[in-house]
C-alpha positions as CSV (number, residue, x, y, z in Angstrom):
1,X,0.0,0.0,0.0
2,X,1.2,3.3,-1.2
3,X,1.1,6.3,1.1
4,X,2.3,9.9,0.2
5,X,1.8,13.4,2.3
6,X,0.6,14.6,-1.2
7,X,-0.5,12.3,-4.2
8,X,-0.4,13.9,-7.9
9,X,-2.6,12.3,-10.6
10,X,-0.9,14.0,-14.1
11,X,2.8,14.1,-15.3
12,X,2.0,17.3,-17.5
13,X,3.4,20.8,-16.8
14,X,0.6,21.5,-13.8
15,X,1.4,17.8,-11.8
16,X,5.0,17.8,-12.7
17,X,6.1,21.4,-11.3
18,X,4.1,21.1,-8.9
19,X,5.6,17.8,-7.8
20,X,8.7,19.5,-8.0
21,X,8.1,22.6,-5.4
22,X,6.1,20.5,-3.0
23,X,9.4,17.7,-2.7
24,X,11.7,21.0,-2.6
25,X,9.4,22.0,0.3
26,X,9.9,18.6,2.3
27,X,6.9,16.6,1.5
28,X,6.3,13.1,0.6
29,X,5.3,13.5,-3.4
30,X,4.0,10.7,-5.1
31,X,3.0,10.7,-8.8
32,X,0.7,9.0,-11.4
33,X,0.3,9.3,-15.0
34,X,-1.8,6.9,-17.2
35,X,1.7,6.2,-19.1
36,X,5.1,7.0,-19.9
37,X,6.2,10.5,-19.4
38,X,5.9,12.1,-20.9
39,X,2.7,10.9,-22.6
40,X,2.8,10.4,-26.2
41,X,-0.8,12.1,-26.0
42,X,-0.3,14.7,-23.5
43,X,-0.4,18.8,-24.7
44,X,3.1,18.9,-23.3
45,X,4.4,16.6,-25.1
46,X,5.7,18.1,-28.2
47,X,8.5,19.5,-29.9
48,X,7.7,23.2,-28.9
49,X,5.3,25.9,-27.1
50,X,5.3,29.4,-27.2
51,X,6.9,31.8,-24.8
52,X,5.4,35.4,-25.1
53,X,4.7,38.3,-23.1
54,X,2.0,39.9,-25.4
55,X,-1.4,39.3,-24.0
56,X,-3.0,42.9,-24.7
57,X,-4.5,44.6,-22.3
58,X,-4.0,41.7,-19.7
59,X,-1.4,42.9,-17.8
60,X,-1.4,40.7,-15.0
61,X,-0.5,37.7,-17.7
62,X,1.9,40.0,-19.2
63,X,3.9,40.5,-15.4
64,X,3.3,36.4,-15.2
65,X,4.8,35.7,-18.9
66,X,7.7,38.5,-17.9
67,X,8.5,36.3,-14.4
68,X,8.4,33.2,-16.0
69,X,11.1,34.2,-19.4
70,X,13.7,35.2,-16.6
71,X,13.1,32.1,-14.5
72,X,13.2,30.0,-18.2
73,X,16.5,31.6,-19.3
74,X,17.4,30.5,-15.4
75,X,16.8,27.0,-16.3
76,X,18.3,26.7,-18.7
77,X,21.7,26.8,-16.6
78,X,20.2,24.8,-14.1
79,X,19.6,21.7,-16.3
80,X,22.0,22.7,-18.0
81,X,20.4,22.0,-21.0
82,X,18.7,24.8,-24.1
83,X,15.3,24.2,-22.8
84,X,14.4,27.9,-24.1
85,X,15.3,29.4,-27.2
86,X,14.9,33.6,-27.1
87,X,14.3,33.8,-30.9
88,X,12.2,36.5,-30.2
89,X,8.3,36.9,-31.2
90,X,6.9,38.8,-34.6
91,X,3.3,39.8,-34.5
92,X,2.2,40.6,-38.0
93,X,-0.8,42.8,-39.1
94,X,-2.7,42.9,-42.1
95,X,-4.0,45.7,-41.5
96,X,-3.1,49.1,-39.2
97,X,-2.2,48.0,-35.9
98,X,-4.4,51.9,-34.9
99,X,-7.3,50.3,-36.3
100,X,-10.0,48.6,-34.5
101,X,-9.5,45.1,-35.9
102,X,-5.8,45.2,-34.2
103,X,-6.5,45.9,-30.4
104,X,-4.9,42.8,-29.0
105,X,-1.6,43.7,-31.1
106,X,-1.5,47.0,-30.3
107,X,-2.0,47.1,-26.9
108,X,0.6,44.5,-26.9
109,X,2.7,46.9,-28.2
110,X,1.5,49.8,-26.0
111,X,2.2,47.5,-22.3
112,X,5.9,46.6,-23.8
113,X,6.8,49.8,-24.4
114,X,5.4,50.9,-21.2
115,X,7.4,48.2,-19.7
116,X,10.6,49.9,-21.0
117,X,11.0,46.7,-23.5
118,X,12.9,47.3,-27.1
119,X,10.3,46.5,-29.9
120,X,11.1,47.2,-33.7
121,X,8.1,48.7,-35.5
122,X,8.3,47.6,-38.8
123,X,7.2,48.9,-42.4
124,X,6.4,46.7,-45.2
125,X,9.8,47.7,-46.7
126,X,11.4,46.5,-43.3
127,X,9.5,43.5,-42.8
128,X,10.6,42.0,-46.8
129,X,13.8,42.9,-45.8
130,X,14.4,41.6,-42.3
131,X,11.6,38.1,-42.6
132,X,11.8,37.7,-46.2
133,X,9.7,34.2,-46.0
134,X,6.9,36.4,-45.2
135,X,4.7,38.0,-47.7
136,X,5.3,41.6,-46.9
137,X,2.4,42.4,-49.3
138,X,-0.1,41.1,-47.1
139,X,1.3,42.5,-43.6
140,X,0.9,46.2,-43.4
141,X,2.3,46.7,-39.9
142,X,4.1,44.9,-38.0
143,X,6.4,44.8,-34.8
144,X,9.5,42.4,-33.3
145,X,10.3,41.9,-29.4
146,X,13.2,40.5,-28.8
147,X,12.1,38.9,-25.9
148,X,10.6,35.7,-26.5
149,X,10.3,32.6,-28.3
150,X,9.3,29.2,-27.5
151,X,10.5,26.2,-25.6
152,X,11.1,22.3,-26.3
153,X,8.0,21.1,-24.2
154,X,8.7,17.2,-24.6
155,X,12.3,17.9,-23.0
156,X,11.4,20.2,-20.4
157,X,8.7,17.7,-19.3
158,X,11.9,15.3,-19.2
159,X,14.2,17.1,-17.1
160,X,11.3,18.0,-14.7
161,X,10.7,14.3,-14.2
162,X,14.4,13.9,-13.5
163,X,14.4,16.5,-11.5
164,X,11.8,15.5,-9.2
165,X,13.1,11.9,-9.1
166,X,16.3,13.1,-7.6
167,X,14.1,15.2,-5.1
168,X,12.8,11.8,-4.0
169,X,9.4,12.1,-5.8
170,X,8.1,8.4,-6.6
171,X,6.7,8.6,-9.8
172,X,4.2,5.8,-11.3
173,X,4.1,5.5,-14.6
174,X,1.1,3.7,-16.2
175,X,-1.5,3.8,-13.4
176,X,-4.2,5.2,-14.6
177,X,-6.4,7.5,-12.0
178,X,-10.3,5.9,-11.6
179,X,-11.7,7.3,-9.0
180,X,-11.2,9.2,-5.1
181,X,-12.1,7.8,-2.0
182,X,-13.9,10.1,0.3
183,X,-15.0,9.6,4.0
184,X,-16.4,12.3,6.0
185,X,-15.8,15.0,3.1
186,X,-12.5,14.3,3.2
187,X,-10.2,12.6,0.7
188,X,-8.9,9.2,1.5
189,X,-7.2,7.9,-1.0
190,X,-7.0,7.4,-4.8
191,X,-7.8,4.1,-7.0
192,X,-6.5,3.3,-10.3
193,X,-7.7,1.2,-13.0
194,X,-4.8,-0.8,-12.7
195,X,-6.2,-2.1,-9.0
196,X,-3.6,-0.2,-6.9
197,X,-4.8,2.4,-4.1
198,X,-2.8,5.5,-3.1
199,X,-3.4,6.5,0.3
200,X,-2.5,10.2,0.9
201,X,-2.9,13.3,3.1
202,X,-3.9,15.6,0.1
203,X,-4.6,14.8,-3.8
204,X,-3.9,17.1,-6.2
205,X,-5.3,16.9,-9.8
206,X,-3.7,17.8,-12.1
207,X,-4.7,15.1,-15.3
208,X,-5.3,18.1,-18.1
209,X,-8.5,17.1,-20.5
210,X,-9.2,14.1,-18.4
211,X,-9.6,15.9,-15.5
212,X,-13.0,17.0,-15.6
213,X,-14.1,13.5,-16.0
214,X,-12.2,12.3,-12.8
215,X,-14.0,15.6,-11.0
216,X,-17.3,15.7,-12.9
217,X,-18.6,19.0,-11.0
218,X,-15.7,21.0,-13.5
219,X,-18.0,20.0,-16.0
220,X,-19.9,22.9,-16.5
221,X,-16.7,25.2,-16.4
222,X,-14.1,23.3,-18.3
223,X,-14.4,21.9,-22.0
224,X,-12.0,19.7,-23.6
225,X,-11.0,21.5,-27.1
226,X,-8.5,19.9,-30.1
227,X,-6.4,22.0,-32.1
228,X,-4.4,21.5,-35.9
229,X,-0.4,21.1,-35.9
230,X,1.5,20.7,-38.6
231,X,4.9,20.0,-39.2
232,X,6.3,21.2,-42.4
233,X,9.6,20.5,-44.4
234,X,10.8,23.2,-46.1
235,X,13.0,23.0,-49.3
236,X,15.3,25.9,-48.2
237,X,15.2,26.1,-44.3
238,X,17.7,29.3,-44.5
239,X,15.3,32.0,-44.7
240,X,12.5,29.9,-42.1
241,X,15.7,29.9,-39.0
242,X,16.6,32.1,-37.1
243,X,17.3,35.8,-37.3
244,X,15.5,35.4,-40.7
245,X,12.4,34.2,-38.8
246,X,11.1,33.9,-35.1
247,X,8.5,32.5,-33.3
248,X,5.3,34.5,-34.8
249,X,1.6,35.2,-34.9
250,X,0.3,36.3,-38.4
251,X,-2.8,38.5,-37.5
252,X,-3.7,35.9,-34.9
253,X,-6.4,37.6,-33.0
254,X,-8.3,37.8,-36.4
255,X,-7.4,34.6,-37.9
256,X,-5.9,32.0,-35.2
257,X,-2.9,31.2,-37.3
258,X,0.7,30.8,-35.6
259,X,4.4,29.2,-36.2
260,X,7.5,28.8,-35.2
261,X,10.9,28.9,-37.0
262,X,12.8,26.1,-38.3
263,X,13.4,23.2,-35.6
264,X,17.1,21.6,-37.2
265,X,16.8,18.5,-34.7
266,X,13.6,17.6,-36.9
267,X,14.1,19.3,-39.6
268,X,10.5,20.8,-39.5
269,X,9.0,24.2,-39.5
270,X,5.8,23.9,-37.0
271,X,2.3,25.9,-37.4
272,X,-0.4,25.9,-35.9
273,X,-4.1,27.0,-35.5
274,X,-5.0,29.2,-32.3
275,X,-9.4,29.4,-32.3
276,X,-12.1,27.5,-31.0
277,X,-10.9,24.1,-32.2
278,X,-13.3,21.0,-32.1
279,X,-14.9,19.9,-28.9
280,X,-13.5,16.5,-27.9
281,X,-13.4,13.9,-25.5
282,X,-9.9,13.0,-24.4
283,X,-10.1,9.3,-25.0
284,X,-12.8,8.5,-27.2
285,X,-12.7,10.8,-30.0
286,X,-10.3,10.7,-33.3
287,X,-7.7,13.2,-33.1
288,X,-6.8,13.0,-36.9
289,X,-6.8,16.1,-38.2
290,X,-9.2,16.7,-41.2
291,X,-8.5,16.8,-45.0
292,X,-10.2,20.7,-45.0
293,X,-8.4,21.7,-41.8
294,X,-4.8,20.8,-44.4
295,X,-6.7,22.9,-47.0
296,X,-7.1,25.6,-44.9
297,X,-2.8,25.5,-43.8
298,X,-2.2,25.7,-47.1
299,X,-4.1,28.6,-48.0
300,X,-2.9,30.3,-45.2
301,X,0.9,29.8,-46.1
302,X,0.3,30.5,-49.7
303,X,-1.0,33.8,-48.8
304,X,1.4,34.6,-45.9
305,X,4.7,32.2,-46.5
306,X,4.7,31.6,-50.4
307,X,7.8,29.1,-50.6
308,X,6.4,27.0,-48.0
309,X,2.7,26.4,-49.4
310,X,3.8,23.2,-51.4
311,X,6.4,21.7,-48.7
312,X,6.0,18.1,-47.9
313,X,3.9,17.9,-44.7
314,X,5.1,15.2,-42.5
315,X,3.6,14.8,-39.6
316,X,0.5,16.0,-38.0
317,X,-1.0,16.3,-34.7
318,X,-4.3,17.4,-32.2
319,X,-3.0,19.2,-29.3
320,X,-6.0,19.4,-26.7
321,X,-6.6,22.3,-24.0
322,X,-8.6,21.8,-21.1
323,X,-10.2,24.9,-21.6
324,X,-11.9,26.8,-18.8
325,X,-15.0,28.7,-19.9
326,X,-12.9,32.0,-19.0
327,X,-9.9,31.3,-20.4
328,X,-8.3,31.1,-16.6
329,X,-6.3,28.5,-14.8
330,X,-7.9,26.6,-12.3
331,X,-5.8,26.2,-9.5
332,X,-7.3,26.0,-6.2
333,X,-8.4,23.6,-3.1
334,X,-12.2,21.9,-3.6
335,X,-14.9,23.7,-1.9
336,X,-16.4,20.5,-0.3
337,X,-13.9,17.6,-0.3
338,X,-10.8,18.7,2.6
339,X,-7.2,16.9,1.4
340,X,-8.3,17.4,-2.6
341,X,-6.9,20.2,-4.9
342,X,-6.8,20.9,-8.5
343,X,-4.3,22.4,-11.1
344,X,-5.6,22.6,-14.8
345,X,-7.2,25.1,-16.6
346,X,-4.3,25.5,-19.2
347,X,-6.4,27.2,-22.4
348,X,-3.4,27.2,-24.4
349,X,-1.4,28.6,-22.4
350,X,-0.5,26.3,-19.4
351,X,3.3,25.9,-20.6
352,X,5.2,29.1,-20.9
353,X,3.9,29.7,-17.4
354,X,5.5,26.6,-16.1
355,X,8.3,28.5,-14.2
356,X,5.6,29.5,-11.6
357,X,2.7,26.8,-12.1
358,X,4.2,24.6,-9.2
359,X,4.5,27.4,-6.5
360,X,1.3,28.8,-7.8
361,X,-0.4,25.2,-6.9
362,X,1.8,24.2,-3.8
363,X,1.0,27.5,-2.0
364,X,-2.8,26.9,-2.7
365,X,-2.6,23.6,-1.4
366,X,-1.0,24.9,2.1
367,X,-4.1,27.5,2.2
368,X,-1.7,30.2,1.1
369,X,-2.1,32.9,-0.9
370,X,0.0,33.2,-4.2
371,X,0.3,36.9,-5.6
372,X,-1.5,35.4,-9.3
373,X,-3.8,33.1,-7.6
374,X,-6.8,35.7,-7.2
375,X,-8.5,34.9,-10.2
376,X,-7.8,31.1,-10.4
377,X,-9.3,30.0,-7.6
378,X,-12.5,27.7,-8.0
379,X,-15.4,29.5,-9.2
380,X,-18.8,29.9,-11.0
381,X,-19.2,30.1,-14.7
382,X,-22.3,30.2,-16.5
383,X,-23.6,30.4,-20.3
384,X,-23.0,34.2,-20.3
385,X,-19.4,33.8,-19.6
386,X,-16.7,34.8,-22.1
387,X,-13.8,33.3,-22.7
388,X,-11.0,36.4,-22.5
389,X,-7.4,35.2,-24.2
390,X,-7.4,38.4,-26.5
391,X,-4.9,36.8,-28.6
392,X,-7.2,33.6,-29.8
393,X,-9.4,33.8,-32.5
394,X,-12.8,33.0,-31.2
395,X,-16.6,32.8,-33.0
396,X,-18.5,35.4,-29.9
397,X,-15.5,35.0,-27.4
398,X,-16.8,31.2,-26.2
399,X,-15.1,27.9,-26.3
């Protein structure tokens, strides 16, 4: 029989950092995921996420996404290891980032300047000659920080693991959550399908899209979305590296669309589709992605990224975000069941945060409060409630 001060069900960015600062703060961490980690299916496991600041006129995201690029370039030393790459982060504009159409970019613009941050504002003359893969034609304004760019979120999920290991976390790889035993309205212990029991002081779940099926009163507030990737090979992968291109956002708040630059350990240039995406169930729908949602990509890049409209697509993939109606994290103890917490609520967002997800959690499991952990905690959401990621391309701002 397994007993642990705190037991984690998820080895994703939420259960793994937090794994991490609760062993760093003496407890008795154990950990299960339903398989390897990390999981072949999980949203963190992939070849990269974005990093950013921008999140227009959010600033309390912004000060979150500034904390967490120091603390990336930080870990980087520790592991020792290019878990971050500051390629910086190009936010293009098809139209006039003054107009109406453009608020998420340009108050963006308008909280890193503020912030004392140097951004390059760039013509269409600038932009063909600095990021000539991109269609300069179509872009009419655009601007480049520095400071940014995306990690490789398979690998960091890696070194957390090893991390935590050598903290003396016990991690349990293929035991699946089932359910939580609770006495008295207050957690006992947690059965997998697998037939083993973890007895534990606390719980925290943290199982991303399959976590509102293991707590079915998150229900109402947290949907289960799936998103296009695609993984690109271009013939000429000069112009698609770096300083010829960066992580970037082409008109995203109007049209969803995203990519990064050239990955040379695969060879790839990723992009992907930031909107409503289709609702799914974690384990029982097809993530394939659909022939139209390929026509669609390529339309895109033939407008925006000319040379690399007819490059051989080689892999594709449906990344899922457990979406909360409001576009928040959900980090907090449960209102009625003492000893259980939860930490989910990523909305596409969950991994550049990473740096402070597992204090963000561990403090709310000891009843503390974080300085971010305000609007997180559990609440109501009902049919009225918007979703409010101003950078996501949404049909009436709902998931």
């Amino acid at each position: 029989m397994k007993s642990y001060d705190v037991l984690i069900v998820g080895g994703g960015v939420f259960g793994m950092t937090s794994a991490v600062e609760l062993a760093k703060r003496k407890y008795k961490i154990g950990l299960i995921n339903p398989d390897s980690i990390p999981h072949h299916l999980a949203a963190s496991t992939d070849v990269n996420k974005a990093v950013r600041m921008e999140y227009g006129s959010d600033k309390e995201y912004f000060r979150m996404a500034e904390i967490c690029i120091d603390r990336w370039k930080e870990w980087n030393d520790f592991f020792g290891e290019k878990l971050y790459h500051e390629v910086g982060f190009l936010m293009l504009c098809k139209g006039n980032m003054e107009d109406g159409k453009h608020r998420y970019e340009k108050q963006s613009y308008e909280n890193l300047l503020a912030s004392g941050y140097v951004t390059d504002r760039l013509t269409t003359k600038e932009l063909k000659k600095r990021f000539p893969a991109v269609n300069a034609n179509v872009y009419q304004d655009a601007f480049f920080n520095p400071k940014g760019g995306y990690v490789e979120s398979g690998l960091v999920i890696t070194k957390l693991a090893e991390y935590a290991r050598s903290l003396g976390v016990e991690i349990h790889e293929r035991q699946t959550a089932e359910s939580i035993e609770v006495e008295n309205e207050r957690l006992k212990a947690v059965k997998t399908k697998e037939g083993i029991t973890f007895h534990c002081g606390h719980a925290l779940i943290a199982a991303g899209a399959n976590t509102p099926y293991l707590l079915p009163e998150l229900q109402p507030y947290i949907k289960t979305t799936g998103h296009p990737l695609f993984w690109l090979k271009p013939e000429n992968s000069k112009y698609f590296s770096p300083p010829y291109l960066s992580f970037f956002a082409a008109d995203i708040s109007n049209s969803g669309w995203y990519g990064f630059p050239f990955v040379p350990k695969y060879g790839i240039v990723k992009i992907g589709k930031h909107s409503n995406g289709l609702l799914m169930h974690p384990d029982k729908d097809d993530r394939q992605i659909k022939d139209e949602e390929v026509v669609d990509m390529r339309s895109f890049l033939k407008e925006s990224f000319p040379e690399l409209a007819s490059a051989p697509l080689v892999f594709t993939r449906r990344c899922l975000y457990t979406d909360t109606l409001d576009g928040h994290f959900w980090i907090d103890q449960h209102p009625n069941i003492k000893g259980l917490s939860v930490s989910t609520g990523g909305s596409g967002h969950g991994m550049k945060m990473a740096p402070i997800l597992g204090e963000m959690t561990a403090d709310r499991i000891e009843g503390k409060i974080h300085q971010f952990s305000q609007r997180y905690r559990w609440r109501h959401l009902g049919v009225e409630t918007s979703q409010t990621e101003e950078a996501r391309y949404l049909e009436n701002r709902k998931v």
